[in-house]
N, C-alpha and C positions, 0 to 999 in steps of 0.2 A: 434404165436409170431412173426415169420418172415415174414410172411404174409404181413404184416402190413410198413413192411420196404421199402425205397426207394432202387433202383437200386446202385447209389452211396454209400448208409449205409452199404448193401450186400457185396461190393467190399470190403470195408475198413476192415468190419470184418476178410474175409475171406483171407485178404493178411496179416491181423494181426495174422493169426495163421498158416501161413506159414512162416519162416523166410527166406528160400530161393528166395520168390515172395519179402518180404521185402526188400532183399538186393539188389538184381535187379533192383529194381526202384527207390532205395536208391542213387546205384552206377550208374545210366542211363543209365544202356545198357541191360534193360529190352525190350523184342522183344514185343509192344504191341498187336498187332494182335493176335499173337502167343497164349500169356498168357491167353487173354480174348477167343481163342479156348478153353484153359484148365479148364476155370473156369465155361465157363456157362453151362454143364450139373449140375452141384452143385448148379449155383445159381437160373437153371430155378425148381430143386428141393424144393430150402430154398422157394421161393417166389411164387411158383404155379402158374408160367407161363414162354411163351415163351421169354426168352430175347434175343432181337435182337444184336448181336454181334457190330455192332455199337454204342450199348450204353452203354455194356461193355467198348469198347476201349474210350469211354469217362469221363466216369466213372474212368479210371486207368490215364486217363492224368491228373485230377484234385486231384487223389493220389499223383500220380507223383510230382505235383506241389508242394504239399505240402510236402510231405516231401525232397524234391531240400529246401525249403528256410527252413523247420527246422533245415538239415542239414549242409547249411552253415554258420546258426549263432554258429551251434555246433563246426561248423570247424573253424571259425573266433576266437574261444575261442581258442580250443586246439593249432590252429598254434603262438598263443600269448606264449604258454605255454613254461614253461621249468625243465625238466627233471634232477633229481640226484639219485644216488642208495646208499642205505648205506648197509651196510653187515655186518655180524658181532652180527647179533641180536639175542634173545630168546624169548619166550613166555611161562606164566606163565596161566594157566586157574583156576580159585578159584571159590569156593561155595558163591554165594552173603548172605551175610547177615551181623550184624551191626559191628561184630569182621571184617570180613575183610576187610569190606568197610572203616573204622578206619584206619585200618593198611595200607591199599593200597593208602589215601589220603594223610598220612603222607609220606609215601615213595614218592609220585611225588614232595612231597616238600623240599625230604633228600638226594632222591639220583641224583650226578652228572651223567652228560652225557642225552643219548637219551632214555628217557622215557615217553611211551603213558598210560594211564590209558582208557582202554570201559569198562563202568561201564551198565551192561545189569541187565535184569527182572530176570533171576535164574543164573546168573554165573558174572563175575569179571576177566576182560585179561589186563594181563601187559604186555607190549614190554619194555625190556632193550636190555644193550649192553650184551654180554656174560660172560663179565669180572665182572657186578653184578647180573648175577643170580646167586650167590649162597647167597650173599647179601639180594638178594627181599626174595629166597626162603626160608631162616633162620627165620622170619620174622611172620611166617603162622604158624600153626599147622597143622601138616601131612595130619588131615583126611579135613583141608578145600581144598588140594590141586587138583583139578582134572584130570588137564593134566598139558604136558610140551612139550618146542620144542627148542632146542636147536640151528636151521637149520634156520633162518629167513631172509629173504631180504626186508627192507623196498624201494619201488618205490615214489620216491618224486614229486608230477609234482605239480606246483607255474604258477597256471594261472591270469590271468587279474579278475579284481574283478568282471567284468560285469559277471563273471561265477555265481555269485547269482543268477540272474536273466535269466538265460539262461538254457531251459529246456532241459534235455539229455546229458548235457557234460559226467558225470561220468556213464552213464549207457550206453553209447558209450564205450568209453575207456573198459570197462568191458566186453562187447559184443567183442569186435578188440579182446582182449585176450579168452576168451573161443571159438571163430573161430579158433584159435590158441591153442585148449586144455592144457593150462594154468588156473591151479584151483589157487584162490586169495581165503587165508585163512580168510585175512582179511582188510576192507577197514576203513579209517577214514577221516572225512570230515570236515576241519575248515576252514570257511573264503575261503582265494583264495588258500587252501593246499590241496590236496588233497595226503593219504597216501597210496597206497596198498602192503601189505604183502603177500608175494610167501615163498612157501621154496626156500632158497637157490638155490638146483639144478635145480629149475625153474629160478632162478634170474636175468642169462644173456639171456635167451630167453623172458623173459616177459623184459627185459631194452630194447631189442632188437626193438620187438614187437610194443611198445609207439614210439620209435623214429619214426619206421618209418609210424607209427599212425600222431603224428606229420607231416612229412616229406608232406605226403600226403594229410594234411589237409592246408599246406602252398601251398602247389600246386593248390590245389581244390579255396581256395581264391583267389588266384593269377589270373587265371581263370574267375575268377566272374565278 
């Protein structure tokens, strides 16, 4: 199968399943020489032959390349972006089926304040405020119930709309945080909104974390 691969396809793979090689040449202060010592016993493996180290390190400049300009239309988004935290939130996990899905669409229409409906393949999650989960939860029959979270932080970031069309914004932002061992219970994506849910005592280190996700990506533009 790999036989059959070019020099360049071989690279791309094999830094795509490193993500410490990724962020190296993501962030450009990947050592190329260096890297492509690391890599060619693997890839004179994958492709059954000797590759010459010079065609590695050109091979990783045209990696390089690309992801530089994927990554600044990424950052041309998020430094647009702007950041708010709301606090105060709950989570309700439900059994999907036609009772709740009823119940749960009436309630985005009844109840006041911040409420999200994800409406999934076997389950049903409400985000309110705390002050109506007892409200949403009254609502349901016990055995639809399947979880609950009392503890929620929603992260608001209100990007430029060109984020439609712009590959990687949210799976960047997500990447910044789990380098950061910040689990994101939950994401939601409208138009130029994007929502992420922390617990709580994750709250002010994932707020933390975006800003200077941001901060960084104004920099990086600035730059360009």
């Amino acid at each position: 199968m790999y036989r059959d691969w070019s020099v360049s396809r071989a690279v791309r793979y094999l830094i795509g399943l490193e993500k410490g090689y990724k962020s190296a040449l993501d962030g450009g202060y990947a050592n190329l020489s260096a890297l492509a010592k690391l890599l060619k016993p693997t890839l004179d493996a994958l492709l059954g032959q000797d590759v010459k180290h010079s065609t590695i390190v050109t091979a990783l400049k045209r990696v390089r390349g690309r992801f530089y300009g994927r990554r600044l239309a990424t950052a041309q988004v998020i430094a647009r972006s702007k950041l708010e935290a709301k606090t105060g939130l709950a989570k309700v996990i439900l059994k999907r089926n036609r009772t709740s899905l009823r119940i749960a669409r009436d309630l985005a229409i009844r109840v006041r304040g911040f409420f999200q409906l994800l409406d999934g393949i076997t389950s049903i999650t409400l985000i309110c405020s705390q002050e109506r989960l007892a409200e949403v939860r009254s609502e349901f029959p016990r055995p639809l119930i399947i979880g609950e979270s009392e503890s929620i932080t929603a992260l608001i970031i209100v990007s430029p709309s060109i984020i439609e069309k712009t590959h990687g914004v949210v799976s960047h932002i997500l990447e910044w945080l789990a380098n950061r061992e910040i689990n994101v219970e939950e994401v939601i994506s409208c138009y130029k909104d994007t929502i992420i849910l922390v617990a709580t005592e994750d709250g002010g280190k994932a707020f933390d974390a975006i800003n200077e996700l941001i901060t960084d990506c104004r920099r990086v533009v600035s730059r360009a």
